[in-house]
N, C-alpha and C positions, 0 to 999 in steps of 0.2 A: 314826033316823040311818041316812042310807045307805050302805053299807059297799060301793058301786061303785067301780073303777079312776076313772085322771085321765082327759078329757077329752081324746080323741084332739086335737082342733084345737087343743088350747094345748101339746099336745109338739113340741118341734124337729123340723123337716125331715133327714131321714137324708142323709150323703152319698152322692155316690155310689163304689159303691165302687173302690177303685185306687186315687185320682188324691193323698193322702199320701206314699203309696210311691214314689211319679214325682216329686216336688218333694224327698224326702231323698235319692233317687237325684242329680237333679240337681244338689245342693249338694254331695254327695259327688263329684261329676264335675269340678268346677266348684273344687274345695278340689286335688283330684286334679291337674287341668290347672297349677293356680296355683303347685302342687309344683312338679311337673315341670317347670316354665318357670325357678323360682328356682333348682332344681339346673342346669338350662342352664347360666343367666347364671352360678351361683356356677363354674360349672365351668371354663365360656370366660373367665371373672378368671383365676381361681387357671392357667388352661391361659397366660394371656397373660403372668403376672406370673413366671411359671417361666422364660418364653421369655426374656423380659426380664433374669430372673435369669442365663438361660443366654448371654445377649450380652454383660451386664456383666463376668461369670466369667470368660467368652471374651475378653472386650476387656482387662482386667483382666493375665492372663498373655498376653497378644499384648505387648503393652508393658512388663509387666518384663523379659520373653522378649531383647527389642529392647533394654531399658537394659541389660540384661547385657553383650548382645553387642556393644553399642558402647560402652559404661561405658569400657573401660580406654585403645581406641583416640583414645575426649575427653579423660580424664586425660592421660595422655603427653600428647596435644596440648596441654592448658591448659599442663600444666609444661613444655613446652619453649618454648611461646612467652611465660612468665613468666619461665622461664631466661634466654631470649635476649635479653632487656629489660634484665635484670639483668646480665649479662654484657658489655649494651654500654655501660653507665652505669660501672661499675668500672672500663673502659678511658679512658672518659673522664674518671673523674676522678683514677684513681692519677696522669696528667701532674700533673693541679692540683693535687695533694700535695707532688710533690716541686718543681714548678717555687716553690711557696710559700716552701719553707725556705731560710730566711734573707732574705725577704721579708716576710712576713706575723709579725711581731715577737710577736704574742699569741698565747701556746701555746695559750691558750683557746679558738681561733677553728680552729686546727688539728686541737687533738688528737679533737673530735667527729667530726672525716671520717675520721683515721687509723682510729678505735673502729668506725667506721660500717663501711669498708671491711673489716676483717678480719673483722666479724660478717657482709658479705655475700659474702664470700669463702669463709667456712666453710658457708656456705651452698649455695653457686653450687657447691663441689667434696664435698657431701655424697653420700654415694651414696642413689640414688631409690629407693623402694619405694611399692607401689600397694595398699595392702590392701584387703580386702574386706569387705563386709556381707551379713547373709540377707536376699532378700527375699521373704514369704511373701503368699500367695492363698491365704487360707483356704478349706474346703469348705463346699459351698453342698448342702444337703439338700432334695428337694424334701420337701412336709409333705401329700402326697396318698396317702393309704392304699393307694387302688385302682392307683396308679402310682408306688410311690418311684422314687426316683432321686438321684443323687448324685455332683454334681460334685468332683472329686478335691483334697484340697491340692496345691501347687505352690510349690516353695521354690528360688533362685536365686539364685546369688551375684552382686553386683554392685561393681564399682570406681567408689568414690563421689570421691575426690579420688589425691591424691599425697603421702606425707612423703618433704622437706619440702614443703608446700603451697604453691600458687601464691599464695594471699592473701600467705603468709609472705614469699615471695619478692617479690613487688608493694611490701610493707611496706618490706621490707632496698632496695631499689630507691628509692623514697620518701625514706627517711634518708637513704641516702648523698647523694642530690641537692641535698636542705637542706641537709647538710653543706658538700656543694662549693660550691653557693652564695654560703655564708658566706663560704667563704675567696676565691672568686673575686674578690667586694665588697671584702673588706679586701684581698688580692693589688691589685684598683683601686686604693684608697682608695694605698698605698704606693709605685704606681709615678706617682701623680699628685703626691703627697707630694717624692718623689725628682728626679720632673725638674722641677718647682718651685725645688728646693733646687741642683739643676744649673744650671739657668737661671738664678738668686740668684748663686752664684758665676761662670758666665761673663760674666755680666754687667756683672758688680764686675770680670772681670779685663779685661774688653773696655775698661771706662772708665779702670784704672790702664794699661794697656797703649799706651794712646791716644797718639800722639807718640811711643814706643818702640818702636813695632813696623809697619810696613809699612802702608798700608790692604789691598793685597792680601793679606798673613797672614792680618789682623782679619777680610776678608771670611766665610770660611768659621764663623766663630764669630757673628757679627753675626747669621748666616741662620740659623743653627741655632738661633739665641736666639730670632730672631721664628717660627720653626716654633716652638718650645715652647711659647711664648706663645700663638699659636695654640689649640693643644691645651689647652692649659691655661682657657683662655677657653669652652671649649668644656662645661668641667664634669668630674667624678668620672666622672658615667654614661657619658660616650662615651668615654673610654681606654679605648685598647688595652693592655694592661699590658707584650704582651713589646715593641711598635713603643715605648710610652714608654720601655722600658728601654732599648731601641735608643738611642733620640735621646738619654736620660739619657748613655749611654756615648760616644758624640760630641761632648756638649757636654763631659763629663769631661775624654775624652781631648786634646780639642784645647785646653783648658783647661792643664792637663797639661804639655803639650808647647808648648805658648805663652811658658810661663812658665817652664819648663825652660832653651827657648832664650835669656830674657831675661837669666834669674839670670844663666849661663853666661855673657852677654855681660856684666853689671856687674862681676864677677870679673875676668874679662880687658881688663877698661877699668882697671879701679882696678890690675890687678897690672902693667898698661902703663905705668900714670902714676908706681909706684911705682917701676920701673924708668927712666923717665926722670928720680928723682928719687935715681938712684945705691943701689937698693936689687931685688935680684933675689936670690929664696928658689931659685930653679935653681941659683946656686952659691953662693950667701952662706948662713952657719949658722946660721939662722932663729928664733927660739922667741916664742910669744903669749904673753901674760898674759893672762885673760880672769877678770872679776869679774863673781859672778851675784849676783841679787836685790835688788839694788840699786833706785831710788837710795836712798839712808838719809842721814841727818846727816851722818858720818863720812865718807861718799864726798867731801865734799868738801876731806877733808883729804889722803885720801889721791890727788884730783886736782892739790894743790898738790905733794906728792911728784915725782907722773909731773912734771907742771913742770919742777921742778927738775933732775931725772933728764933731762929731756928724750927722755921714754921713753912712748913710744905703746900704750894697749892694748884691750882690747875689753871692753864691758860690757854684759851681757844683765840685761835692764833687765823688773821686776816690774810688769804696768801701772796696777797697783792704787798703788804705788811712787811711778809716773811720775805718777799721778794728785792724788796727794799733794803733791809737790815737783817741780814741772815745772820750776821756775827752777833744780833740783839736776843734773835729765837736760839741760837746754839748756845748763851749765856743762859737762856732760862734752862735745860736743859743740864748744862752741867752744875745749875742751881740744885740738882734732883727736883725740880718740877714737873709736872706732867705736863705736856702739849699734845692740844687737840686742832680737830679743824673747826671753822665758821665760816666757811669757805672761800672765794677768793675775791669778791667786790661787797661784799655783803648785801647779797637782793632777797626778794620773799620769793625764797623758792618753792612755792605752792603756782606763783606766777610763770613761771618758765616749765617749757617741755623737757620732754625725759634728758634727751641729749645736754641740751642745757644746766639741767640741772646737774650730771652727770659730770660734763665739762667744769662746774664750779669745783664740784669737789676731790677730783683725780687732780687737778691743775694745784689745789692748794696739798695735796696729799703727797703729791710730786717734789710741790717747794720746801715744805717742813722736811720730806728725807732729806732731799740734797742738802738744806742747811745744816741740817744735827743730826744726821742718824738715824734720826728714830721716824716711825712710819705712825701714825694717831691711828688711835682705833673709836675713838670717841668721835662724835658729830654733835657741834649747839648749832640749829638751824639757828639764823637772825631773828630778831624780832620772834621766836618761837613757833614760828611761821611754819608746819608740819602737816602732813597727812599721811594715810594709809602709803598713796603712789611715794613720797620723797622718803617716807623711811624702807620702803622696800628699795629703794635707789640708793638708798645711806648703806642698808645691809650688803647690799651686791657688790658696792666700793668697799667694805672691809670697815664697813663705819658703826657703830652704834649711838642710835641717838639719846642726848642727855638736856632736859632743861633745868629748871629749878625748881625751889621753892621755897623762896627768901629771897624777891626782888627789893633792893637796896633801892632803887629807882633814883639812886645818885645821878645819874645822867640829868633829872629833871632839876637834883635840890642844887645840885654842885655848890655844897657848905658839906666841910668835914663833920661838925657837929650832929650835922643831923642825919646823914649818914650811918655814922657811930650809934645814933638811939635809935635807927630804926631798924639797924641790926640788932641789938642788942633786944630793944623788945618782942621781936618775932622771932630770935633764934629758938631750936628746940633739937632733941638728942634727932642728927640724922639730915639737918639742914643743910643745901644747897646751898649756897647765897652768891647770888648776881651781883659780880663789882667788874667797872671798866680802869683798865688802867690807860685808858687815854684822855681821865678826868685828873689833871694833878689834886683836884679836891679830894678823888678817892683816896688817891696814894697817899695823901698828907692822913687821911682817914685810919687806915690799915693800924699804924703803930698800937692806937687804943682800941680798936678793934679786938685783936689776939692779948692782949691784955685782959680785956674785956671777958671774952669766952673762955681764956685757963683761968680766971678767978671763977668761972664757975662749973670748974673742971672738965670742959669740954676737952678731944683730943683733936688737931688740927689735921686732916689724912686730903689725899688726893679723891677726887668727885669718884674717882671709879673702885675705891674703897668702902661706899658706904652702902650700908645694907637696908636694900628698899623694905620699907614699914617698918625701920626702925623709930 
């Protein structure tokens, strides 16, 4: 066995040598470069993203900077020009409050604006303040070892609004408007309502008037009735509410004074004829009789009385009454008595509205023509129950109002006797005197009554004969 080395020709060829060390060289160079290029780039980010950081920071306080310093000179502005919005809405509509009242009939519809207004009043004279908020810009650290750096906090006060606030103020502004609104519409709604009910009555008094009174007088009411009409045709929406109140009050007044002038003349026609009938309340001692609430059963007993008596007097006539026993009112009537109204249920028309009160008395004014003929120009409110409004409502129906002054107060005694005395000792030249003929104690009364008064030579005439201060 030979115990020779390997065969040189089957060992590997040797390198040469070096060229290991030059290829770990070069991946170390190569690892090296690839570094240093990533720290570049990581470098020129992080360098970029700071800058950016520093522009934002910078831009950041550049603008709260600026809201500061204009923050409060916007506020005041918002609030003043939400003030002055405000301000000119509560002038506008405090008119339309109070022109409302006694207009606009539904507290409901009023009292919202009244509320509205004095909440935007407390408002409008509140004293202003501007408060203020922080506003902070946080600090921005740079995160680079080899370069910190460190943009500083930044804290600012800023005026964000106003108390009270303009929104507040916009709101209270808003209310009050819908408020006034409201009543505006119903203030329409009332003055169309009104000259409606104007136009209703002149209209009524243009047709009774008719043959009484001039065509030149009538003209000026005629025109005014078709102006209303006009308007009226026109709708709710287009009234004007103070021009209809306008035309309302012309139609009124010339209504009014139309019929003023008539009444006046059927008095001085009848107190003419009464005197060319040998009877003047100027120097003769005058006294009415007048019976209300009639006609009743009884009336006609106590018409056969007067008969008898040959003694004339006045009787305000219930329409409801009249409606009943119309052949009872057309007896008094062809009695030669006077017939008047008391209207048609007898209520206290100071309690009831125009219409109402209005309806009492056309209703009963209605009844007595159709019964007899004759149309009343006299009014005894009930119970005496009268003001300025119901005699301006009595005048515009063709009415004049008449009470007394010689309450019998027979209703209370109901004894003939004392009836009798307590006429007898309050009569005097020129007396009224209160009797119901729906008391048979009065009717039984009457006989010695007129007895009574021509022994001491009184002349017995109708209420619309007698001459006031006599």
């Amino acid at each position: 066995m030979s115990t020779s080395g390997p065969d040189p020709e089957q060992l590997p060829a040797a390198r040469p040598p070096g060229r290991g060390s030059r290829v770990a060289w070069w991946i170390a160079g190569a690892v090296v470069l690839t570094l240093a290029a990533g720290a570049v780039v990581v470098g020129v980010l992080e360098h970029r993203a700071w800058v950016d950081a520093v522009a934002e920071h910078e831009a950041e306080v550049a603008r709260v900077t600026q809201e500061a310093e204009t923050s409060r000179a916007r506020a005041e502005a918002d609030y003043t020009a939400s003030l002055d919005a405000l301000d000119d809405v509560i002038e506008a509509a405090r008119p339309v409050l109070a022109d409302s009242e006694g207009q606009v009939p539904d507290d409901a519809v009023r009292a919202p604006l009244a509320d509205t207004l004095d909440e935007a009043e407390r408002l409008r004279d509140a004293e202003v303040t501007y408060p203020v908020t922080t506003r902070t810009v946080e600090e921005v650290t740079r995160p680079n070892p080899f370069r910190p750096q460190t943009l500083p906090r930044v804290q600012v006060e800023v005026v964000e609004s106003s108390d009270p606030a303009p929104a507040d103020l916009d709101a209270a502004a808003d209310d009050v408007t819908e408020a006034r609104d409201a009543v505006v519409e119903a203030r329409r709604q009332w003055a169309h309502d009104e000259l409606r009910t104007a136009a209703t009555e002149a209209a009524d008094a243009a047709t009774d008037l008719e043959g009484d009174v001039g065509a030149g007088a009538l003209r000026p009411l005629e025109e005014a009735v078709a102006e209303a009409e006009t308007v009226l045709d026109a709708g709710v929406a287009a009234v004007d509410p103070d021009e209809a109140v306008a035309l309302r009050d012309t139609l009124l007044g010339t209504t009014e004074s139309l019929w003023a002038d008539r009444l006046d003349q059927i008095v001085d026609e009848r107190r003419a004829d009464a005197r060319d009938d040998g009877v003047d309340c100027r120097v003769d001692r005058c006294v009415a009789l007048t019976f209300d609430d009639g006609p009743v059963a009884d009336t006609r007993r106590l018409l056969r009385i007067l008969e008898r008596k040959d003694a004339p007097a006045t009787f305000f006539l219930v329409g409801d009454n009249v409606a009943a026993r119309p052949e009872v009112a057309q007896a008094v009537v062809d009695g030669g008595h006077l017939v008047a109204n008391h209207t048609w249920n007898h209520p206290q028309l100071t309690t009831l509205d125009d219409a109402e009160v209005r309806d009492e008395l056309r209703r009963t004014q209605d009844a007595v023509t159709d019964a007899t003929g004759f149309t009343p120009f006299l009014l005894r409110p009930p119970y005496g129950d009268v003001d300025g409004r119901v005699r301006s409502l009595a005048t515009r129906t063709g009415l004049d109002v008449v009470l007394w002054s010689l309450d019998s107060r027979d209703w209370e005694s109901r004894d003939a006797r004392e009836i009798r005395r307590r006429v007898a000792n309050q009569v005097q030249d020129g007396s009224n005197v209160l009797l119901h003929d729906i008391h048979s104690t009065t009717v039984d009364a009457v006989p010695k009554i007129i007895d009574d008064l021509r022994e001491e030579d009184y002349v017995l005439v109708t209420v619309d004969l007698l001459v006031e201060g006599s």
